[in-house]
Structures are given as C-alpha cells and as structure tokens.
MDTraj code that builds the backbone (N, CA, C; nanometers):
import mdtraj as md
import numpy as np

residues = "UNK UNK UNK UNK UNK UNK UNK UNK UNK UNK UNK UNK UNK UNK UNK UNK UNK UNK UNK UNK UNK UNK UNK UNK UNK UNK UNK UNK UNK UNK UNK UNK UNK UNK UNK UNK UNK UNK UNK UNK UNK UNK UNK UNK UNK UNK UNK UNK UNK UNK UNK UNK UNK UNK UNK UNK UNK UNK UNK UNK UNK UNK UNK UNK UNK UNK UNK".split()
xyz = np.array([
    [0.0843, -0.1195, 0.0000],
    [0.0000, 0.0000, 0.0000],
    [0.0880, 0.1247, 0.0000],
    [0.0554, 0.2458, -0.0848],
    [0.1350, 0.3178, -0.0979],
    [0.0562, 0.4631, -0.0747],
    [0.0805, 0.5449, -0.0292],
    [0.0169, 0.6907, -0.0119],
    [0.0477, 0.8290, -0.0961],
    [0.0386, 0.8885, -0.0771],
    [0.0768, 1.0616, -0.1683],
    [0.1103, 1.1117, -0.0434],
    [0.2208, 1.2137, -0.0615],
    [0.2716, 1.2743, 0.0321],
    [0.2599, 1.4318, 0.0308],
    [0.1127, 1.4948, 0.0145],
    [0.0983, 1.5946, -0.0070],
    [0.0186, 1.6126, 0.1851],
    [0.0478, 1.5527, 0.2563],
    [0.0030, 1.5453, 0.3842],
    [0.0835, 1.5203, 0.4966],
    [0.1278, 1.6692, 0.5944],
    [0.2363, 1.6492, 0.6868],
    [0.1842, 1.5075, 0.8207],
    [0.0971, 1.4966, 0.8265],
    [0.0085, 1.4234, 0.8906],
    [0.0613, 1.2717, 0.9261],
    [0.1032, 1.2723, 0.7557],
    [0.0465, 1.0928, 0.7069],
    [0.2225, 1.0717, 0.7560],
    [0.3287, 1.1371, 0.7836],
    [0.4429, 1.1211, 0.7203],
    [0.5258, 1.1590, 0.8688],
    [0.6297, 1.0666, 0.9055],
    [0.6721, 1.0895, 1.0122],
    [0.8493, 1.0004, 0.9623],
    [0.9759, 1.0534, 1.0240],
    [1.1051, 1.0558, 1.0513],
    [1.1096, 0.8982, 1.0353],
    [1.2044, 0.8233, 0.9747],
    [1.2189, 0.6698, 0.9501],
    [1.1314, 0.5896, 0.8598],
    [1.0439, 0.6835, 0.7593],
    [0.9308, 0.6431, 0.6988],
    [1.0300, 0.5870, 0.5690],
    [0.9965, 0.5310, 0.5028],
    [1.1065, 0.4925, 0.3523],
    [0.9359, 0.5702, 0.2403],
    [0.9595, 0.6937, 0.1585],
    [0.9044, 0.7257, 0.1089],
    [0.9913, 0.7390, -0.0255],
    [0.9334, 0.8037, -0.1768],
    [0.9813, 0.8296, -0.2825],
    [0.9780, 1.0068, -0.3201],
    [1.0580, 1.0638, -0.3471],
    [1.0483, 1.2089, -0.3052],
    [1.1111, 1.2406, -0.4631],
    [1.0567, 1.2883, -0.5483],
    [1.1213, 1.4128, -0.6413],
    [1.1988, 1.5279, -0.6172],
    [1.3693, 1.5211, -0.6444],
    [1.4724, 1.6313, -0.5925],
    [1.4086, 1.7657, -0.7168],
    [1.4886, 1.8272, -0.6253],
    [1.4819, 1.9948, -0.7190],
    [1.4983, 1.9687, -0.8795],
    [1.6358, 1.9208, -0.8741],
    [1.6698, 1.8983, -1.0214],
    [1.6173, 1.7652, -1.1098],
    [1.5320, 1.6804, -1.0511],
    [1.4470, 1.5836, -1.1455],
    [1.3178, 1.6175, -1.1403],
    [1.2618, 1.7616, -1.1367],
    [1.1141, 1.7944, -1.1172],
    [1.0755, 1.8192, -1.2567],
    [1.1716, 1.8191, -1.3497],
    [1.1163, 1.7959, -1.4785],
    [1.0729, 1.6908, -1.5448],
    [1.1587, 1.5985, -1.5308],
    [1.1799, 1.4923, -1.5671],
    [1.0619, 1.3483, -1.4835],
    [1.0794, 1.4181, -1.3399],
    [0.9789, 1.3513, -1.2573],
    [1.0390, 1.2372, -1.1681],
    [1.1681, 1.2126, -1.2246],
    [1.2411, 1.0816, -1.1335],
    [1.2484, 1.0864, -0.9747],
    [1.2557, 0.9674, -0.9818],
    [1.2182, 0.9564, -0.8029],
    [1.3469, 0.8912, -0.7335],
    [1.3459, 0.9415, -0.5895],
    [1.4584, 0.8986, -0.5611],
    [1.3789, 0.8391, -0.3976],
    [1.4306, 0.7110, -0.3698],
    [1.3590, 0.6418, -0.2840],
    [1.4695, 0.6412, -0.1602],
    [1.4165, 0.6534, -0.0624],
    [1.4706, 0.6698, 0.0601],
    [1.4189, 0.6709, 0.2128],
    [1.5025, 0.7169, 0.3364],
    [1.3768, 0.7146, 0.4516],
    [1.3848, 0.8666, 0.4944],
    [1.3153, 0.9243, 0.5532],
    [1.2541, 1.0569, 0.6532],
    [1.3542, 1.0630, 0.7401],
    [1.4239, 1.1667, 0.7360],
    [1.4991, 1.2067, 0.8399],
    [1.4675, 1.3565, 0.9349],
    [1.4190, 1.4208, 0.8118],
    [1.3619, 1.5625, 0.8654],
    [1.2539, 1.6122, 0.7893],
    [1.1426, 1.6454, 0.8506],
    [1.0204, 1.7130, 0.7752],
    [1.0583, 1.8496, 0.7887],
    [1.0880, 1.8998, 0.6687],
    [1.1246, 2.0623, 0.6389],
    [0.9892, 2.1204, 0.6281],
    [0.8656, 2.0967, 0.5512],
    [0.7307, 2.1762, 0.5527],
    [0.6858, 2.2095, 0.6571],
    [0.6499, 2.3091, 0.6972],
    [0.5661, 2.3337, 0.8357],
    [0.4794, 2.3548, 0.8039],
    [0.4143, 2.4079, 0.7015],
    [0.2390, 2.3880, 0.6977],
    [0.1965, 2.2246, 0.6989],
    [0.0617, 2.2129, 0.6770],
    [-0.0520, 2.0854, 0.7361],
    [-0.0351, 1.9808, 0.6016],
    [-0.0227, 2.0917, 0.4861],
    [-0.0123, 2.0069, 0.3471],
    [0.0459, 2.1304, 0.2598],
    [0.0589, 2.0485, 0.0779],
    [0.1492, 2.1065, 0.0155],
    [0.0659, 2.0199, -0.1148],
    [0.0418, 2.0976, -0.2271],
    [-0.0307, 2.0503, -0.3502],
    [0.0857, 1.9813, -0.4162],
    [0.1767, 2.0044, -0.3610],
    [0.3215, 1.9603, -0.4445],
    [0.4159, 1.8338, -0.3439],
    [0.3494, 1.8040, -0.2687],
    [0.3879, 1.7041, -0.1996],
    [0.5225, 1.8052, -0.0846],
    [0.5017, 1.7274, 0.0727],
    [0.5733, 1.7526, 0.1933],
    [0.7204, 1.7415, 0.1390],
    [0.7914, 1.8787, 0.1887],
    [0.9583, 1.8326, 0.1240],
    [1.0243, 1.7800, 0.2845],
    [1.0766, 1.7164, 0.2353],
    [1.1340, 1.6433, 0.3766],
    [1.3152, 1.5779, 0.2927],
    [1.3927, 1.5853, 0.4343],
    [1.5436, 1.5266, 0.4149],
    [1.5523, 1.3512, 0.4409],
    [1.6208, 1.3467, 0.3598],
    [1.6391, 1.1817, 0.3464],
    [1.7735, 1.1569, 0.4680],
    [1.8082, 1.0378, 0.4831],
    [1.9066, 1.0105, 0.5929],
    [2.0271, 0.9897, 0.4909],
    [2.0227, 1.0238, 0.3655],
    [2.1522, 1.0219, 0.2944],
    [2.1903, 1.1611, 0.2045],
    [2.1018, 1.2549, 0.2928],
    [2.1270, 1.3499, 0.2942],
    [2.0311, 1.4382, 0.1662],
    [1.9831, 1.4565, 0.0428],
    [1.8706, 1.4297, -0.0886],
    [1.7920, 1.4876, -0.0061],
    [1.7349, 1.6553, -0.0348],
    [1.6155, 1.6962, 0.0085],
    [1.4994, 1.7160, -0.1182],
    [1.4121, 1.6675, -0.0628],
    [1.2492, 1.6716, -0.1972],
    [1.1262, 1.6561, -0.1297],
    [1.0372, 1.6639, -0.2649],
    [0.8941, 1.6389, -0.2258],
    [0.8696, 1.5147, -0.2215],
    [0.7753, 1.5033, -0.0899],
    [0.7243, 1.3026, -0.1454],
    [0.6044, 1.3055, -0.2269],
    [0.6529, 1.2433, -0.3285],
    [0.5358, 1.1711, -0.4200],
    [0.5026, 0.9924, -0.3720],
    [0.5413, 0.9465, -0.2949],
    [0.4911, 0.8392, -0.2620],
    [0.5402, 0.7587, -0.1278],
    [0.4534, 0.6998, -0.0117],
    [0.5055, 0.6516, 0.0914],
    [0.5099, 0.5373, 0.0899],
    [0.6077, 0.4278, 0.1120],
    [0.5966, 0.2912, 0.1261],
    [0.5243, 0.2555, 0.2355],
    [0.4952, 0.1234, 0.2527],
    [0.4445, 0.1347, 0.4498],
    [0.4676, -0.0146, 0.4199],
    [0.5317, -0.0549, 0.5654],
    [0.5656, -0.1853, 0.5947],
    [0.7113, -0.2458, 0.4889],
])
top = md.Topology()
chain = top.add_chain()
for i, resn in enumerate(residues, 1):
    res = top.add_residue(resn, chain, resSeq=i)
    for name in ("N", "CA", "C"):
        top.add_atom(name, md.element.get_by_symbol(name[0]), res)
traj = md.Trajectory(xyz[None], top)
C-alpha cells in the first residue's frame, strides 16, 4: 500500500518514502529513501511535503511505502 505525500500528517522521521529532488522535477524521477527531517511546516502542500532523506537528498514526497 502506498500513499501521496501531499500530507504532513500521514508522514513521520524513519518512513522509507519516494520524493522528487529539485533537479528531477522535470523529468519527474524519483529517488527512494527514509525521513529524516520534515522541512514543511504547513498541514499540506499541492506539491507534496519536502522532507530530508538520511543520505542526505532533500524533496517532495510523491509516494510513501508502508511496511
């Protein structure tokens, strides 16, 4: 089961989500990883929550793994 990450809510630190970087927002490529820091402080984002990966890759999530 997989989610959209346009919701600070759904999305918490150690999560393994798929996040679009700055420079593949054209292109759309995804770079898969886990939650290390939720950078958005608003509730939501039409463009998906930007959050830091633990290998350092900050983006939007376009998709959450779970389990």
């Amino acid at each position: 089961m997989s989610g959209n990450g346009q919701s600070r809510s759904a999305l918490e630190p150690g999560m393994e989500v798929a996040i679009v970087l700055k420079q593949d927002q054209r292109s759309g490529k995804r770079t898969r990883g886990v939650i290390q820091d939720i950078l958005t402080n608003s509730p939501s984002h039409p463009h998906g929550i930007k959050v830091r990966l633990t290998d350092g890759n900050v983006g939007r999530v376009k998709e959450i793994f779970k389990g």
